[in-house]
Every structure is written in structure tokens, then in C-alpha cells.
C-alpha positions in Angstrom: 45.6 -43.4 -30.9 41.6 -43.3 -30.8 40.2 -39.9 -30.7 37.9 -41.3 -27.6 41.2 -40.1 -25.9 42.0 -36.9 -28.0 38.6 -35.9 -26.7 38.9 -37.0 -23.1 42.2 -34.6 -23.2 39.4 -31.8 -24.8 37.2 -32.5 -21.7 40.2 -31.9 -19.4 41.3 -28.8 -21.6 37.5 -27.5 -21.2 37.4 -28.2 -17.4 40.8 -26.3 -16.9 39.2 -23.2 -19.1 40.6 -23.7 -22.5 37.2 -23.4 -25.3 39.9 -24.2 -27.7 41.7 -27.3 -28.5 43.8 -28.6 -31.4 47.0 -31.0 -31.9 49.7 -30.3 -34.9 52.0 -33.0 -35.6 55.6 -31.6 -33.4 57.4 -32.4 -36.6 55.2 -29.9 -38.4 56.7 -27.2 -36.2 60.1 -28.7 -36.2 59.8 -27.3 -39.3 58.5 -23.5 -39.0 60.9 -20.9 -39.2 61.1 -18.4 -36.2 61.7 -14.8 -35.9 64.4 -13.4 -34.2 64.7 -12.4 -30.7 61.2 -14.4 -29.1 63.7 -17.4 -27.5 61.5 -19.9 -29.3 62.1 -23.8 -29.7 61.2 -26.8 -32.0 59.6 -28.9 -30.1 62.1 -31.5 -30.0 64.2 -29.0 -28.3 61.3 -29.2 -25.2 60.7 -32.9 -25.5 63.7 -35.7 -27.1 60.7 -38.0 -29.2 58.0 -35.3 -29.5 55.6 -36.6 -31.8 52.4 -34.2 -30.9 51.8 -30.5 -29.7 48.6 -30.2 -28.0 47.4 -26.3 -28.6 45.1 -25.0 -25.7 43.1 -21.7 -26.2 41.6 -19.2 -23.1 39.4 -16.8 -23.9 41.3 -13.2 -22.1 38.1 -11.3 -21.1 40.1 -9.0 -18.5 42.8 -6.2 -19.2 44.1 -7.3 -15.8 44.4 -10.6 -17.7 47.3 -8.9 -19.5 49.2 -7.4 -17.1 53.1 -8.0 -16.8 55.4 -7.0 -13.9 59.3 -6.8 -14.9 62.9 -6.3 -13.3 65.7 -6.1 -15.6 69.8 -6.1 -14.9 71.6 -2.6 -15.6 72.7 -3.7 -19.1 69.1 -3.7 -20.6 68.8 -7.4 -21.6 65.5 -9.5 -21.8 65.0 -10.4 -18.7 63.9 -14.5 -19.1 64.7 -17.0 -16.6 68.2 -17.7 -18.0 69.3 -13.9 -17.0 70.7 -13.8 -13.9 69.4 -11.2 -11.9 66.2 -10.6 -13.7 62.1 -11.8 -13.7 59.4 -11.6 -16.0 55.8 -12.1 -14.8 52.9 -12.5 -17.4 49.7 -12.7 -16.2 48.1 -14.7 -18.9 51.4 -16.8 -19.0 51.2 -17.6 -15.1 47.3 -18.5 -15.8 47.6 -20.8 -18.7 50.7 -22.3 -17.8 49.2 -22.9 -14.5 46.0 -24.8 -16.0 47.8 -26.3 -18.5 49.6 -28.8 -16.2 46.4 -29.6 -14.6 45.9 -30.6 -18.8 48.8 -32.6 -18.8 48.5 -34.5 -16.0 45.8 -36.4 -17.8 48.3 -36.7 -20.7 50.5 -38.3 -18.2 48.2 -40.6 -16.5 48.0 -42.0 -20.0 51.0 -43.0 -19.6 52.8 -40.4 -22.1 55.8 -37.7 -21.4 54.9 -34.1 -21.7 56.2 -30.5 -21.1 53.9 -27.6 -20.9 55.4 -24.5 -22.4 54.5 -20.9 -24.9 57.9 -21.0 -26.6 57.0 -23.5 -29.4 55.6 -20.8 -31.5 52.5 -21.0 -30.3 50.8 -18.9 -32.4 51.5 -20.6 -35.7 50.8 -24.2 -33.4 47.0 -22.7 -33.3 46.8 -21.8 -37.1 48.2 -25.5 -37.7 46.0 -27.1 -35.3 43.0 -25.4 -37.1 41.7 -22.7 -34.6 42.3 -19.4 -36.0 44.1 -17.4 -38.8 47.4 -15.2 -38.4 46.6 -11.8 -38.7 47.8 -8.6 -40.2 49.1 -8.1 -37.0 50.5 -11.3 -36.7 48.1 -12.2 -33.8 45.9 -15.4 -33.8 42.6 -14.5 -35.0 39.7 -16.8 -34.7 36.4 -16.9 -35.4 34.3 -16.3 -32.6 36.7 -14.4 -30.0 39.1 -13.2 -32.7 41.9 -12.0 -31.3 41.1 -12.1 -27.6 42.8 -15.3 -26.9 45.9 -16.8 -25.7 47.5 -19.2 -26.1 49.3 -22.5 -24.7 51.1 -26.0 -25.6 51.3 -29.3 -24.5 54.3 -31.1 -26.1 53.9 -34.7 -25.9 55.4 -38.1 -27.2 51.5 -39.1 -27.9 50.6 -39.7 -31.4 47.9 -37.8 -31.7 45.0 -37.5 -34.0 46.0 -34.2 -36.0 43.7 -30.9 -37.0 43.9 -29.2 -40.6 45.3 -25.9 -40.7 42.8 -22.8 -40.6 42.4 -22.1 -44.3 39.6 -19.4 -44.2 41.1 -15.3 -44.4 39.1 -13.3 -41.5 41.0 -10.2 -42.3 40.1 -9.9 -46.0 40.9 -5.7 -46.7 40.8 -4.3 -43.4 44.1 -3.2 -42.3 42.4 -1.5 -38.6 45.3 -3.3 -36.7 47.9 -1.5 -38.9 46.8 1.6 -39.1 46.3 1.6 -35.3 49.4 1.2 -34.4 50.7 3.9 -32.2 54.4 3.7 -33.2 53.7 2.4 -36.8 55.2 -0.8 -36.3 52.8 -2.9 -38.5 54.4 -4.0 -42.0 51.4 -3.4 -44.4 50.2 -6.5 -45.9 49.3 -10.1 -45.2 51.4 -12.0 -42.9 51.4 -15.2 -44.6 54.8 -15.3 -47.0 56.9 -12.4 -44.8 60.1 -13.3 -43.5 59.6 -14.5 -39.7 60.4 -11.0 -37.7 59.9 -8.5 -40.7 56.2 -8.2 -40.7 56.6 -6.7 -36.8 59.2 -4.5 -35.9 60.4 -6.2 -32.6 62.4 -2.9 -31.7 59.3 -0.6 -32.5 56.6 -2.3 -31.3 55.7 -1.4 -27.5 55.2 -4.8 -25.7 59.2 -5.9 -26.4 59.9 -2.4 -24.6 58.2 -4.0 -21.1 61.5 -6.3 -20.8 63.8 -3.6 -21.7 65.8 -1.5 -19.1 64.9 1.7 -20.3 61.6 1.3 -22.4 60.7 3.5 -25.4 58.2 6.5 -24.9 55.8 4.4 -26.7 55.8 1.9 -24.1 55.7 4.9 -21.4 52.8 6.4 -23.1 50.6 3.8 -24.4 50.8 0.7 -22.1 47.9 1.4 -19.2 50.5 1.2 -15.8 49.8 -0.5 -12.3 53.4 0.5 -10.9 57.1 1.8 -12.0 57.6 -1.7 -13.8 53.9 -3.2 -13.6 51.7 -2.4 -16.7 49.1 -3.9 -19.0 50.7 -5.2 -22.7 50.0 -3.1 -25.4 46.5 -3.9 -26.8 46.2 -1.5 -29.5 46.0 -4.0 -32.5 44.1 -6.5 -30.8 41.6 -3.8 -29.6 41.5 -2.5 -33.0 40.4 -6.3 -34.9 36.6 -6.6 -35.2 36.5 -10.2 -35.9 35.0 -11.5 -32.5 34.8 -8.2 -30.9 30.8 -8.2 -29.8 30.9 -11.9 -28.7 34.0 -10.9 -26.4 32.2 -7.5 -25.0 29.4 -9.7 -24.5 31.3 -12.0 -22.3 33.7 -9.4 -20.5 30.5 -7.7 -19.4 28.6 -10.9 -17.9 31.7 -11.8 -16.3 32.3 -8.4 -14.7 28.7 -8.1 -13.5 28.5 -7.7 -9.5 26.9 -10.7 -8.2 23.7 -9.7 -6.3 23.5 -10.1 -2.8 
């Protein structure tokens, strides 16, 4: 496949709201280990004959961006669409999903299957596809937004054009996102070479707690809250990265301004 097409998918990505595009071959991410407990998939799994994951990046400018709403059944378990009795609303998930198929369509019009989807690791899909480094704090960090992006995939059968990896180290020394941490759960250290699921402390951390029946009191105390069961995810870490920080301030204030009458 030309990359004429690779970038008329980049043109749709853009229109749609994603500054960030990248493909990873799906074998590449056949291959990844994955942590415990984050009901991830290869994407084979998603799509029989995947043979591309097309990553899509948007820029998260608004806390109200991140907010989650949750019900959970009596015995405490994640509440994902295969638990009866449950729901699980992400903000950012509904938005990018959402936009995402307006991506794929012009995958399909192609004339190539797709399935649109966050549970193919998405994070280390981006570092593959070349748009940002895994941080400290296992987030995506890239260069001009650091950490103040999320993230969606496009698993396809199209052979696609593929992106290096992001080779360059944004966090260098700094260890801001660790130390922040409310609740301490934040290995010390790179992430690159842990164990998938030891450099975070799923249990510990405070944005698992949101699916949880009865959450932890870091959950209750540190994530801002709408309702009972409606609060922003814990932002700590991200807040605390610098990488990207003014360019994202800049932005979140423009797009907040009131428009004049």
C-alpha cells in the first residue's frame, strides 16, 4: 500500500480531531506482553487477519474530558460490558471511540475490515507507531502535549506503511510523576524492562478504584467528584509531567475562552 492512502487516512484522522497518527504492524503487538487485570487483546483477537493497527491521538484539553460515571454489581467486580448488571462510562473513551469510526469508515470505503477499539494496548501501540515515549508513570508521553493525550486504535487487515518506535527518553532524571503520587503507587524507575503490571500497582493506584464497589479512600479523596459514582480519573501523575505542559495550558485556555458576543 502507497502512503498517498496512509495519509488520506491522516487527513480523515485530523478532520475527526486526532493531531496524532501512526500504524504498528498488528503482529508487533501480537507480540507485547500485557499486565494483568486491564482485559486487553492481541489484535488478532479483535480482527481474524489483522495485519495493521492504526494509532489515533486527541489532544484532552478539559478535566471534564476525563470524567467517568460507574455502577458496579454487589460483589465488587470490574464492571465491563461482559458483567451483567454493570456499566462503565469514560468520557474520553465515548469521544474517541465515537470519532474513530468516523476514521474507519474511510478505512472501509477502501475496501478493508476494521474494528475500532482501546484494548489493544494502546499505549505501547503509540510508542511503536513513533508518537511518544512510556513514561515513569507508564503514561504516553510525547513531545509537544506530553502526557495530555489519549489514545485510540483502528485494527485493520490493511497493510500499512509502518512508523519506527519513539527512541528519544523525555523523562531523563525527573521522577515528578512518582513522587506525586498520592498513594505511592509508582515503582521507582524507568518503565522500559519492568514486568507488565509491576511498575503500577493496579490495587494502589486510584483510577482502578472507580470500577470497584467499594473504592479506596484514595479514590474518595483524590478524584475531583460530579456525583456518588461520577468523578474525574485521577490526574495526579499526568498533572505532575512537565514535558508538554505550557503548550497544553496554552491550548486549554484559548479553548476555554468565552466567545464574545
Amino acid at each position: 500500500m502507497n502512503e498517498d492512502l496512509k495519509q488520506q487516512w491522516r487527513d480523515a484522522a485530523a478532520d475527526e480531531g486526532f493531531e496524532l497518527f501512526g500504524a504498528v504492524a498488528a503482529e508487533k503487538l501480537n507480540e507485547v506482553p500485557f499486565p494483568p487485570h486491564r482485559c486487553l487483546e492481541t489484535p488478532e483477537d479483535f480482527l481474524p487477519g489483522a495485519r495493521s493497527v492504526i494509532v489515533l491521538g486527541m489532544h484532552i484539553w478539559d478535566p471534564l474530558q476525563n470524567a467517568v460515571v460507574t455502577t458496579v454489581v454487589p460483589d465488587g467486580a470490574i464492571p465491563f460490558d461482559d458483567v451483567p448488571g454493570s456499566q462503565y462510562y469514560n468520557m474520553y473513551y465515548e469521544i474517541t471511540e465515537a470519532r474513530a469510526h468516523h476514521v474507519a469508515e474511510a478505512i472501509r470505503d477502501a475496501g478493508f475490515k476494521t474494528v475500532v477499539t482501546h484494548f489493544v494496548h494502546a499505549k505501547v501501540a503509540a510508542h511503536l507507531a513513533g508518537l511518544g515515549w512510556i513514561g515513569k508513570q507508564t503514561l504516553v508521553i510525547t513531545p509537544e502535549l506530553g502526557p495530555h493525550v489519549r489514545w485510540c486504535c483502528i485494527v485493520t487487515d490493511a497493510v500499512v506503511p509502518y512508523d519506527e518506535p519513539f527512541e528519544e527518553d523525555l523523562c531523563g532524571d525527573c521522577t515528578l510523576c512518582i513522587d506525586s503520587c498520592s498513594v505511592g503507587a509508582i515503582a521507582p524507575g524507568y518503565s522500559q524492562g519492568v514486568e507488565p503490571g509491576e511498575k503500577v500497582d493496579f490495587w494502589k493506584c486510584i483510577v482502578p478504584q472507580e470500577m470497584l464497589a467499594e473504592p479506596s479512600q484514595g479514590w474518595i479523596k483524590h478524584a475531583p467528584h460530579y456525583t456518588e459514582r461520577g468523578s474525574q480519573e485521577c490526574l495526579i501523575c499526568l498533572d505532575a509531567c512537565p514535558i508538554g505542559r505550557e503548550e497544553h495550558e496554552r491550548r486549554a485556555r484559548l479553548y476555554s475562552t468565552k466567545p464574545q458576543s
